[in-house]
ZAPAZA-783179 format. One line per 3 residues: number of its first residue (from 1); for each residue x, y, z of N, C-alpha, C. Coordinates in steps of 0.001 Angstrom, whole numbers, plus 524288, in hexadecimal, padded with zeros to 5 digits. Each point is the difference from the previous one (the first is absolute). Layout:
<atoms>
NUM	X:Y:Z:X:Y:Z:X:Y:Z; ... .
</atoms>
This chain:
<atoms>
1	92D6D:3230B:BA501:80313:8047F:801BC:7FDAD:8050F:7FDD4; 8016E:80390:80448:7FDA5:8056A:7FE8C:802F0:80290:7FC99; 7FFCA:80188:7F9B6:803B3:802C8:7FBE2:7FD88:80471:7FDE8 .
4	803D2:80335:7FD4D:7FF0A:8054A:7FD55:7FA9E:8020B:8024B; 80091:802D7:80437:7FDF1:8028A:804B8:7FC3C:80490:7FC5F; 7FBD7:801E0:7FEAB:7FD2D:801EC:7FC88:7FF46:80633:802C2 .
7	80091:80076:805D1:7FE17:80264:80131:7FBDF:8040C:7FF49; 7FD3C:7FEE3:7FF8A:7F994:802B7:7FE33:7FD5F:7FF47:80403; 802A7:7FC92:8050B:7FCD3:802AD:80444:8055E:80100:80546 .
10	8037D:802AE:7FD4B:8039A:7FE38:80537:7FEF9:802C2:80423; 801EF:7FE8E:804AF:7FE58:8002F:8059C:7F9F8:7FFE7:800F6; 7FC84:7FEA7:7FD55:7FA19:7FF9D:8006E:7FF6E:7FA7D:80363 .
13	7FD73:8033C:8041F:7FE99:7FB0A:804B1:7FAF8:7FBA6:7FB2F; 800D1:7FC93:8017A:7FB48:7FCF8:7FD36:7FE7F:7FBA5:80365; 7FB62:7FE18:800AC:7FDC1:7FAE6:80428:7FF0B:7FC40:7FCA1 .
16	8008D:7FC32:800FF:7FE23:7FB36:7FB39:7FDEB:7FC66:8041C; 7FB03:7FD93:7FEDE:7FD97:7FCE8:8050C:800EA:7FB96:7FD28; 7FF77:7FA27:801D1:8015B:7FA41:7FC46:80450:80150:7FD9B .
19	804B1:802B8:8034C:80431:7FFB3:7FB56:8042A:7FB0A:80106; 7FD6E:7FBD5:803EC:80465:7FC17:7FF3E:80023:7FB7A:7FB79; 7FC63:8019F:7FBAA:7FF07:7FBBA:7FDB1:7FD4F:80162:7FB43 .
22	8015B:7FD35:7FBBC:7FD10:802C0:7FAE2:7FEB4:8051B:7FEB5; 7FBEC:80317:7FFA9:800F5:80402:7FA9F:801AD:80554:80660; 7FEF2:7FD8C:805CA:80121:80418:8034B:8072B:80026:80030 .
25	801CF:7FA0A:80012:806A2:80053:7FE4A:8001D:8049F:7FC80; 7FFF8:7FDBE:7FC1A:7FF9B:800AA:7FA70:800BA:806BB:7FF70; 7FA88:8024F:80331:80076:804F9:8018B:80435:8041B:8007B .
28	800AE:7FC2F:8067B:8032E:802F9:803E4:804F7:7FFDC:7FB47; 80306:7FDC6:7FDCC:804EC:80020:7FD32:7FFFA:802D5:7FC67; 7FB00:7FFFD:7FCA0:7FFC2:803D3:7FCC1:7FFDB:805E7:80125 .
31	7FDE2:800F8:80649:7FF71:803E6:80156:80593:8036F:8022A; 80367:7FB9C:800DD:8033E:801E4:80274:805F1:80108:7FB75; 7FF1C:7FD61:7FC05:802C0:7FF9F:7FAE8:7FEA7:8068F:7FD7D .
34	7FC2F:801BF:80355:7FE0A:80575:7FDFD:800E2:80570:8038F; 803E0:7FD16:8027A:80140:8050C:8046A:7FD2B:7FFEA:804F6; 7FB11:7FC2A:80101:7FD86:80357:80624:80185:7FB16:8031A .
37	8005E:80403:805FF:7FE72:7FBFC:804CB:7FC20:7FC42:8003C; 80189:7FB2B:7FEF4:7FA27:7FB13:800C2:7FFB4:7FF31:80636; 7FA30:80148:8022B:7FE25:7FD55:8036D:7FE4E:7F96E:7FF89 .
40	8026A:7FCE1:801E4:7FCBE:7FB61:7FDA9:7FC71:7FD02:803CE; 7FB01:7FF68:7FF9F:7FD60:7FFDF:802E4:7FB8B:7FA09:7FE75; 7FF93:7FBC6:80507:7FCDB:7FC59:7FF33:7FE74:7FB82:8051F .
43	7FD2C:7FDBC:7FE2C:7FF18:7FD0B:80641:804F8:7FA58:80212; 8032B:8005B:7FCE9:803FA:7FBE3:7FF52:80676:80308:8006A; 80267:80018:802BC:80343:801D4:8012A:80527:7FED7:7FC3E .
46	800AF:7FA0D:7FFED:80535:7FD6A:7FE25:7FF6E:801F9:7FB66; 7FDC3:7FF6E:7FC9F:7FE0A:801C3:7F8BB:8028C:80632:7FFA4; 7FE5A:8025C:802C0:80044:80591:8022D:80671:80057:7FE66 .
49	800A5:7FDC3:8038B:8079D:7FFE7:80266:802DF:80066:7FA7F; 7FD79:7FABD:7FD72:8035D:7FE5C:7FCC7:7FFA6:803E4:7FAC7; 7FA8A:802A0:8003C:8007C:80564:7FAD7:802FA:80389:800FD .
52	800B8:8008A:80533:801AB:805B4:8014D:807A2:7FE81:80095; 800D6:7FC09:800F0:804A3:7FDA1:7FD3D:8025B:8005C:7F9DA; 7FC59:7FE7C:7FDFC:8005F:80040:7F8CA:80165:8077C:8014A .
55	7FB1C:802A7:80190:801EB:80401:7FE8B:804E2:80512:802B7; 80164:7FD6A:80513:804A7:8011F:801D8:80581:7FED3:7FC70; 7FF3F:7FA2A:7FF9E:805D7:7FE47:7FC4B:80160:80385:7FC43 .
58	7F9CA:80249:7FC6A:801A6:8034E:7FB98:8009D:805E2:80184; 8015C:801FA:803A9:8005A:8043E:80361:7FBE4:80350:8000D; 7F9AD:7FDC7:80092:7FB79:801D7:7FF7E:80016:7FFF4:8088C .
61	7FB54:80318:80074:7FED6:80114:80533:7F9AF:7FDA3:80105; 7FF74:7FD2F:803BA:7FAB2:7FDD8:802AC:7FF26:7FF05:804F0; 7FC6C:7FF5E:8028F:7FD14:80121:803D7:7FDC0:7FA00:8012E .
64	7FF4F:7FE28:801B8:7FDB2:7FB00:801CD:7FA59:800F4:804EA; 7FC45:7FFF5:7FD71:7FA3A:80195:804B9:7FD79:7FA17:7FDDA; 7FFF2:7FBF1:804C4:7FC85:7FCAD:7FF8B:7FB57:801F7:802A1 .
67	7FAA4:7FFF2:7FDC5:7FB42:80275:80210:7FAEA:7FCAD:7FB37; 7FBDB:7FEC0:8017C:7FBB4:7FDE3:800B9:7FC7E:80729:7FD2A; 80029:7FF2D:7FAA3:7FCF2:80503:7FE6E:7F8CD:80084:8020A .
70	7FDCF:7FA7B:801A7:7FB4B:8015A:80163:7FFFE:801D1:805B6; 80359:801B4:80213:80058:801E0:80543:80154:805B2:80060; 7FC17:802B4:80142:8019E:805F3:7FEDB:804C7:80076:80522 .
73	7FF64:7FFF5:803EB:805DF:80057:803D1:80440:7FDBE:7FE1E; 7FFD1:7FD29:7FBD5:805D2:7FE75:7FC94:8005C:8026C:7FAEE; 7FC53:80215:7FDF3:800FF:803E6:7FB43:8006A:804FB:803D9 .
76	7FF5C:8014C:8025B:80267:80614:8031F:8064D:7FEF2:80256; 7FF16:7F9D9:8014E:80830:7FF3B:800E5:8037C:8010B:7FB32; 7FCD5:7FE16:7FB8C:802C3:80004:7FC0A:8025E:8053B:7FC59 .
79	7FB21:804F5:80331:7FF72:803EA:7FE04:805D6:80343:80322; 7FE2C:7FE62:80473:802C5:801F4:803DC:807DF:7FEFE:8013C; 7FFF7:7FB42:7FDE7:805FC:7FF12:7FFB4:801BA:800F1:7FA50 .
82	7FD6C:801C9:7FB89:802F7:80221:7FACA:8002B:805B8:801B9; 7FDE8:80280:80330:7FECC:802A0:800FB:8050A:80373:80465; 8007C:7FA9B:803FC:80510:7FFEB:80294:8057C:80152:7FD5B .
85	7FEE0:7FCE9:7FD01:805C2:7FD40:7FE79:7FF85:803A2:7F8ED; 7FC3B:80342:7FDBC:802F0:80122:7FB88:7FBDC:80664:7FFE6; 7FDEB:80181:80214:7FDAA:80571:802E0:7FB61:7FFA5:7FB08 .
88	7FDD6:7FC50:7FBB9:7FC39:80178:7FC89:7FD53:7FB97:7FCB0; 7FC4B:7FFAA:7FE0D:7FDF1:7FC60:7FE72:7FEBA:8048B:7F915; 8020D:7FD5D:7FC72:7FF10:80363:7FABE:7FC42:7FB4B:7FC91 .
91	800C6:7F996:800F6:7FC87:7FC39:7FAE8:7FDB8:7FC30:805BE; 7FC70:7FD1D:7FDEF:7FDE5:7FC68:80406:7FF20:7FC29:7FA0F; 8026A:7F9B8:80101:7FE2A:7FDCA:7FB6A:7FBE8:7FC29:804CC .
94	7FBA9:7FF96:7FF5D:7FC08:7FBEB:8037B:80140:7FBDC:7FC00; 801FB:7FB48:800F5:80132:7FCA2:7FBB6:7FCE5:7FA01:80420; 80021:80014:8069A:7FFFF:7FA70:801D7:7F9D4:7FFA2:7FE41 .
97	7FEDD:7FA0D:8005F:7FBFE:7FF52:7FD5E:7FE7A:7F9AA:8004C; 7FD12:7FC82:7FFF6:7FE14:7FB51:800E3:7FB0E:7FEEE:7FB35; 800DB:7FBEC:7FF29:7FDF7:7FA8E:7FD72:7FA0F:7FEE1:803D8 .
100	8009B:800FB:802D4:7FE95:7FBA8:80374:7FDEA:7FAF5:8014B; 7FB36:7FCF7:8011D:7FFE9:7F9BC:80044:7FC29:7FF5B:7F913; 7FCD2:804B8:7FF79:7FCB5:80069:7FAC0:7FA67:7FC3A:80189 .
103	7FFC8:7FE02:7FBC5:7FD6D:7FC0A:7FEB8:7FA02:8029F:7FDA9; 7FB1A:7FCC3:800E0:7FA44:80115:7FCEB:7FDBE:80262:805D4; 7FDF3:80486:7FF63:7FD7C:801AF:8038D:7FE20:7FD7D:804BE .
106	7FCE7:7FC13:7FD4D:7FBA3:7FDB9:804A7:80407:7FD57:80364; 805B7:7FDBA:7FDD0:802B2:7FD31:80390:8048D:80310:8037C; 8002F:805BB:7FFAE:80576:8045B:80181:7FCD1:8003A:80599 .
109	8050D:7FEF6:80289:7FD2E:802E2:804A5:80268:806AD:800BE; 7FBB8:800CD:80634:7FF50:8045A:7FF12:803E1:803EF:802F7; 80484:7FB2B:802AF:80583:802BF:80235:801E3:7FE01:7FBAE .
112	80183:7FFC1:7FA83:801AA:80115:7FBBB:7FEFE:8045A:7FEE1; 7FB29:800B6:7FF5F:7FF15:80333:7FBF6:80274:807CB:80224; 7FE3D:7FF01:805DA:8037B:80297:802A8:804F2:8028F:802A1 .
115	80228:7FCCA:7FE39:80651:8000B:7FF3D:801CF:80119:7FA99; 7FB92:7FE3D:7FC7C:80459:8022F:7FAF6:7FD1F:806E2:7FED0; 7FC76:80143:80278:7FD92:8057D:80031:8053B:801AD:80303 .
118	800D6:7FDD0:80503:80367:80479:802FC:807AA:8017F:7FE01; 7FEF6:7FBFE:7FC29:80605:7FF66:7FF60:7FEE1:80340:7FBA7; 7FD3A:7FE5B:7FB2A:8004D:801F5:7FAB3:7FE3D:8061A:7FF60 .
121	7FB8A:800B3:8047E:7FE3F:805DE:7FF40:8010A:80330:80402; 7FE93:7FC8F:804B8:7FE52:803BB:804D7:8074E:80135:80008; 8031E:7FDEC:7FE93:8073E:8004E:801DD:80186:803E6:7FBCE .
124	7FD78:8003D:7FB13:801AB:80606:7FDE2:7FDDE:8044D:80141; 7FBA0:7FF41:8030D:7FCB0:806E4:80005:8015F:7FF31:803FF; 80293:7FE4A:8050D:80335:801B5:80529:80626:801F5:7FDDE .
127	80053:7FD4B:7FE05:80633:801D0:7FE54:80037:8050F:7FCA4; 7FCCF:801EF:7FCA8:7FE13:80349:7FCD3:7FF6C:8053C:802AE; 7FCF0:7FEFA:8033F:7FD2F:802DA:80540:803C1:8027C:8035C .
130	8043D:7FB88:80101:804AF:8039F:8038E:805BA:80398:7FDDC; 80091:7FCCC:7FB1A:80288:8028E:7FC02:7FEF1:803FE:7FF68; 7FAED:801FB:7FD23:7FD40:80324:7FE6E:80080:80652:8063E .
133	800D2:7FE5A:802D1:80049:80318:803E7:8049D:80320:802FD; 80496:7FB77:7FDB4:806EB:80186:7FE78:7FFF4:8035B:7FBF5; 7FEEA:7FD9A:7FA1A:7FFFA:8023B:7FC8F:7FCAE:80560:7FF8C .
136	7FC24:802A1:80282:7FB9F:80418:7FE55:80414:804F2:8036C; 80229:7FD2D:80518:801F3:803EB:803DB:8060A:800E0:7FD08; 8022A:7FD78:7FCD5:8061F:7FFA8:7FECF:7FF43:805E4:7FBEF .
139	7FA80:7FFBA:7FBCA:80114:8048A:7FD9A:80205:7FFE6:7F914; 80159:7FA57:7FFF5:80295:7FE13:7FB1A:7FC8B:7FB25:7FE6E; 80234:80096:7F9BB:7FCAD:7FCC1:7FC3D:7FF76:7F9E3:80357 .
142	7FD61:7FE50:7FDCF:8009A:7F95F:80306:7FB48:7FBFB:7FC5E; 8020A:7FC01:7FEE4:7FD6A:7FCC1:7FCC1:7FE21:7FA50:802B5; 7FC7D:7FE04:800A2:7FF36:7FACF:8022D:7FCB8:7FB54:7FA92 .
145	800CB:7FC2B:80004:7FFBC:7FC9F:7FCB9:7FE3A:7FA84:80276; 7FC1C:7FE2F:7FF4D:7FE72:7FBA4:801FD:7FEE2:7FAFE:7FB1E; 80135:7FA9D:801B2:7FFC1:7FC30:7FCAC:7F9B2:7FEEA:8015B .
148	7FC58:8006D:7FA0C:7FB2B:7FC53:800C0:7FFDB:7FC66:7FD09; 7FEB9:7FEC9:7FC46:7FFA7:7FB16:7FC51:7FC1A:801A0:7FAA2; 8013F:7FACA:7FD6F:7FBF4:8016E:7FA8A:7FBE3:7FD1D:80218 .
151	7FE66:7FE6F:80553:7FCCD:7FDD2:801A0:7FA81:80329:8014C; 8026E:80536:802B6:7FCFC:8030B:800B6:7FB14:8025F:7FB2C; 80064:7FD9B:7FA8A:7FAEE:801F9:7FEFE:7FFEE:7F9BB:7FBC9 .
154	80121:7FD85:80225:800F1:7FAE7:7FD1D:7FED0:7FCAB:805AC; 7FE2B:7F95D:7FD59:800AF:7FD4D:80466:800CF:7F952:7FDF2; 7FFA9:7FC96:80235:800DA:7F9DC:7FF13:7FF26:7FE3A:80548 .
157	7FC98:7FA91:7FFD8:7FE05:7FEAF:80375:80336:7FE32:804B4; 7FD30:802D5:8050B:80326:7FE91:804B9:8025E:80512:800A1; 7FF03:805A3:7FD57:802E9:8057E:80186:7FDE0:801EC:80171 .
160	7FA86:7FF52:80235:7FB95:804A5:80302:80200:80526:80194; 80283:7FD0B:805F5:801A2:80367:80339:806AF:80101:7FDAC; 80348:7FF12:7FD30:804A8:7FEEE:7FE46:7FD28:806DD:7FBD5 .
163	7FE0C:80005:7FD74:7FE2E:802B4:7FB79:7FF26:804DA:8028D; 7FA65:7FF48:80486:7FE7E:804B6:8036C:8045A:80333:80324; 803CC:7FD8D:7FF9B:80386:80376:803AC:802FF:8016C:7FCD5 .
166	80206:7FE8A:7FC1F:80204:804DB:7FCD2:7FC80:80308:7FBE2; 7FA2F:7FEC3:80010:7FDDB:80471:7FD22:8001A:80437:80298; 7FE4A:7FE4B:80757:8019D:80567:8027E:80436:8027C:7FF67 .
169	803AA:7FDD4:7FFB7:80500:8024C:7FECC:80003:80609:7FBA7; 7FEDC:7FCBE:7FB5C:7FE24:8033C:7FAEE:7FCC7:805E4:80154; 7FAB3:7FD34:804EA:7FC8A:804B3:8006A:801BC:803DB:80564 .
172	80336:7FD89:80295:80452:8019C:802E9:8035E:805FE:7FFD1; 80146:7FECB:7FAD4:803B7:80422:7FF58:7FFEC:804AB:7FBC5; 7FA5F:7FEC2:7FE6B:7FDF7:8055C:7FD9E:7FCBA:802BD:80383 .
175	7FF34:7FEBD:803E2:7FDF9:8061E:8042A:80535:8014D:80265; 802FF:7FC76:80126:80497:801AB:80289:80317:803C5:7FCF6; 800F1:80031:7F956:802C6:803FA:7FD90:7FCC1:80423:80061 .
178	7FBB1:7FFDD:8015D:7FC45:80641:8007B:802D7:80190:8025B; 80005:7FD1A:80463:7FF9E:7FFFD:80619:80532:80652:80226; 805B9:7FBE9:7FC29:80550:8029A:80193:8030C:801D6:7FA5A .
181	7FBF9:7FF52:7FCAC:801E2:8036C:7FB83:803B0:80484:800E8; 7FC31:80387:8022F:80355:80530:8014F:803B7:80049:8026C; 80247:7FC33:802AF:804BA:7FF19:803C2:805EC:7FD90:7FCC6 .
184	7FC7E:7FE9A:7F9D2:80534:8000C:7FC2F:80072:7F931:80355; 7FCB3:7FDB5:7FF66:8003A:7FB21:80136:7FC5B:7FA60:7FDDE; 8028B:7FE9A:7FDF2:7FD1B:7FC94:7F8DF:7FF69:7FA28:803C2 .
187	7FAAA:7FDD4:7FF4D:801CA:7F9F1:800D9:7FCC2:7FBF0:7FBB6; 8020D:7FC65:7FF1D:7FD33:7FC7E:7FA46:8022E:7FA0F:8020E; 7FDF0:7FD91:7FBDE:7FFED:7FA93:801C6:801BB:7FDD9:7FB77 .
190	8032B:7FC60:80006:800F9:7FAF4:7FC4F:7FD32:7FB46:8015D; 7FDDA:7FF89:7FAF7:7FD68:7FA06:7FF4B:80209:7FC75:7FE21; 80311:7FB20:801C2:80370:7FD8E:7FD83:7FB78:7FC78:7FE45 .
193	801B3:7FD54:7FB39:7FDDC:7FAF4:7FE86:80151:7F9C3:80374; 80370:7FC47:7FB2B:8020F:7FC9D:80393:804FC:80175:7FFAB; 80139:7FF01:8039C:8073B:8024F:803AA:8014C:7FB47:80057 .
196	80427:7FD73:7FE5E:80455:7FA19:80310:801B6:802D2:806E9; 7FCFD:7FEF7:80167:7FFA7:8009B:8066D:8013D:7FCF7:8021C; 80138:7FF1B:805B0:7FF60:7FA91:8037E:7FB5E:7FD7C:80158 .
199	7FD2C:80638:7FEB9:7F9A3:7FE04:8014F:7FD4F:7FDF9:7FB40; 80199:80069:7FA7A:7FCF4:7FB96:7FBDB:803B8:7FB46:8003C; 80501:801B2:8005F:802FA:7F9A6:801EF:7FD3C:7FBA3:80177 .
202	7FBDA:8037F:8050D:7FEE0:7FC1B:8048C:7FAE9:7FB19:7FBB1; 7FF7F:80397:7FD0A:7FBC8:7FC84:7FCC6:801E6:7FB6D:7FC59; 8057D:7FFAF:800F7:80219:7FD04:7FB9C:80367:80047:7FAE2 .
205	80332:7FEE0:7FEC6:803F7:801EF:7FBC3:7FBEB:7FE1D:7FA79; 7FC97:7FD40:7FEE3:7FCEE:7FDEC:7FCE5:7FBEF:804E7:7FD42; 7FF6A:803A5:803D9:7FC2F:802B2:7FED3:800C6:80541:7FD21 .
208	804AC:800BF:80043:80497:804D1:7FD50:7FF18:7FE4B:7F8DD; 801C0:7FCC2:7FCEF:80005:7FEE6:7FCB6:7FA38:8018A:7FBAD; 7FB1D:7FF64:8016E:7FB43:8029A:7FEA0:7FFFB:804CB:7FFC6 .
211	8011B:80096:805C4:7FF9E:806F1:800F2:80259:802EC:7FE76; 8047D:8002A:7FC5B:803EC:80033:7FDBC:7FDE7:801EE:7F873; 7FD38:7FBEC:8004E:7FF92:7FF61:7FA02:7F959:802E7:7FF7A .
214	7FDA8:8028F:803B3:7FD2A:8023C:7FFE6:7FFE2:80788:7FFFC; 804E1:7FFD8:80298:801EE:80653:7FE23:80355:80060:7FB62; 7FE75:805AD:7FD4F:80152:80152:7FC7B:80450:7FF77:7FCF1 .
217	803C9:80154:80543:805F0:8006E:7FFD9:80198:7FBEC:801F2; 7FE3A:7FAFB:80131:80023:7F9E9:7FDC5:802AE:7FDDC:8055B; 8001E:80479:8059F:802AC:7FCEB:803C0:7FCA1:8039E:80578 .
220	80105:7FCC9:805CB:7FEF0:803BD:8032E:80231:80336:80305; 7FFC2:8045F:8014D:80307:801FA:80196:8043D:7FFFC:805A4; 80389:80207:80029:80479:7FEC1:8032E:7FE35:8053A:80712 .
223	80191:7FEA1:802D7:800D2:804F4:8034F:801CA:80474:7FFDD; 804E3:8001C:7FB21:802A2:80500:7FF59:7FCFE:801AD:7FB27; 7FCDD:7FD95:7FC74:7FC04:803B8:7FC69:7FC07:80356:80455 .
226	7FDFB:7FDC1:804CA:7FBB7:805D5:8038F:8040F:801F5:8030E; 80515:7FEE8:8025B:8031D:80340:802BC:80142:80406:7FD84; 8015F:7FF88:7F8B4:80254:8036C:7FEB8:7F9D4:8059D:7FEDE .
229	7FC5B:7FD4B:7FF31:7FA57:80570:8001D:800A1:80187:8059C; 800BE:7FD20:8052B:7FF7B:803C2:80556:80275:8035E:7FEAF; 8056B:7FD36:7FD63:803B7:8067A:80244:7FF33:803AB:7FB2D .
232	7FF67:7FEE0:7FC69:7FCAF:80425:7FB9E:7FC89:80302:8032F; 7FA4D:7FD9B:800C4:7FDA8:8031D:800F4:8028E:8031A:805AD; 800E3:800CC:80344:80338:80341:8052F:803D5:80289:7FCB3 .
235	802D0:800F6:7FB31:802FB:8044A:7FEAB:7FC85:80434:7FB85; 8043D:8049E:8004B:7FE72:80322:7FCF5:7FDBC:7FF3F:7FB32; 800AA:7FC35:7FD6E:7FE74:7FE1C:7FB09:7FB1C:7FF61:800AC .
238	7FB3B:7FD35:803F0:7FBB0:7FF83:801C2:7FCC1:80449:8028F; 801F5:806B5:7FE42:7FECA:802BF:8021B:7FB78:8001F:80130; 7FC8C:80164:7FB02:7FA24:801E5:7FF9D:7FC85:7FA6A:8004A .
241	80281:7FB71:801E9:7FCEC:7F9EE:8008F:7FDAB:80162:805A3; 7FB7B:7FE86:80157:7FDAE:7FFC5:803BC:7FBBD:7FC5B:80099; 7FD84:7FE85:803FE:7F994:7FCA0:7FF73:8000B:7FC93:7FC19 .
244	803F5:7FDFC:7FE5A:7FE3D:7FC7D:7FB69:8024D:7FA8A:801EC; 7FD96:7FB98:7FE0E:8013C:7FA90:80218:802C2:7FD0B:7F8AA; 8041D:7FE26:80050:802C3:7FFD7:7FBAD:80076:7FAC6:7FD50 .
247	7FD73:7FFD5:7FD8F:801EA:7F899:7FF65:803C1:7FF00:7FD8F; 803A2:7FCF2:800CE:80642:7FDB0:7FE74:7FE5B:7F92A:7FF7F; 7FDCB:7FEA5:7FC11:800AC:7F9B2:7FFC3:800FC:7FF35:7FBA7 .
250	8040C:80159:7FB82:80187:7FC1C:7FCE5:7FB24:80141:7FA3A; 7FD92:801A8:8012F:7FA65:7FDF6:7FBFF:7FC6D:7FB8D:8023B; 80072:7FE28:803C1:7FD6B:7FBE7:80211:7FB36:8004A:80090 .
253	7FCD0:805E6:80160:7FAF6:7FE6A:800EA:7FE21:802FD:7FAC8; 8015E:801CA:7FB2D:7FE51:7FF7C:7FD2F:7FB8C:7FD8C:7FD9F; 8001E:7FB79:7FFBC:7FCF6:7FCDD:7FC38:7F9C7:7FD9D:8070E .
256	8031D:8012E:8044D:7FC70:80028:80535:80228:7FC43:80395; 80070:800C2:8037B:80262:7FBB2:804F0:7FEAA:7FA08:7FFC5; 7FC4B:7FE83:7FCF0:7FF7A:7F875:8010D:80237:7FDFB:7FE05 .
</atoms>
């Protein structure tokens, strides 16, 4: 349930992409526990429903856009009905994001390796891209925040292309703060470590227990430890943060990722 309403961003339109599930849930509630309109946005509809439920019951407001972020004609729908329905776009959290099949190079194929480019990178710099074009014409501050990983300058075997797409990420969004600096418009990245996701789930409840005893702070982290940095960084408190990619894991890669 949505409680003691923080407002530090109230009435602030906000988009959250992957918000039916883990740290994009996780997000959207936190975001809306903070005063703004959640767009919730992903390629799965039902997941969708059921966040934007959680955050109705607690008398929070959301938007339901099922849309496919590697499709620029569905990141312009998406732009286009927050747009409808709440006249402004002020945070964009790019949170959807894929795993995808992995594995050792020589054996990935190469519609893998392509799909996790279009979801992980090519679906934030479209979404980025159209935001960015609400937000420059609106006139007001605006913050965007994208999830990359501690992968991005780190790796373990079978992350080639898993790694490459969020280093772009990283190199992503320091021309972009050149870019709209002057427009009073900040964007940075969180690097989560390991997150209790659905997506390390998928690897097994066995594999939590190591990974665990390898960060600092002796556990891994939850969805609402990076929900609660999105909405940090998108308020005033994150003023002068810009271009920077943030790592949030616990102490985990400390001692180095193997």
């Amino acid at each position: 349930m949505i409680t003691n309403k923080s407002e530090r961003l109230l009435n602030k339109v906000t988009i959250v992409t992957g918000a039916g599930t883990g740290i994009g849930e996780a997000a959207a509630l936190a975001f809306a526990r903070a005063g703004a309109k959640v767009v919730l946005v992903g390629r799965r509809e039902a997941p969708l429903r059921l966040t934007a439920e959680r955050i109705g019951r607690a008398g929070g407001e959301a938007l339901v856009v099922p849309a496919d972020m590697s499709h620029p004609e569905e990141v312009d729908m998406v732009i286009a009905r927050a747009m409808e329905n709440f006249g402004r776009v002020d945070n964009l959290f790019n949170n959807a994001g894929i795993q995808g099949t992995g594995g050792n190079i020589v054996d990935m194929a190469v519609e893998s390796f392509d799909e996790l480019i279009a979801i992980n990178l090519k679906g934030p710099w479209l979404m980025t891209r159209a935001a960015l074009r609400v937000m420059i014409a609106s006139g007001a501050p605006a913050s965007i925040v994208n999830t990359s990983s501690f992968l991005s300058t780190a790796a373990t075997s079978g992350t080639s292309a898993y790694s490459a797409s969020k280093a772009g990420l990283d190199a992503m969004i320091r021309a972009i703060a050149l870019e709209v600096g002057s427009h009073g418009i900040r964007i940075n990245n969180i690097n989560p470590g390991v997150i209790d996701t659905p997506m390390l789930r998928a690897h097994g409840d066995a594999v939590i227990p190591p990974l665990a005893a390898r960060a600092a702070l002796g556990r891994i982290g939850t969805p609402d430890d990076i929900a609660d940095v999105a909405v940090w960084l998108c308020t005033d408190e994150a003023r002068f943060i810009t271009g920077q990619s943030i790592l949030v894991d616990g102490g985990f890669t400390i001692p180095g990722p193997r």
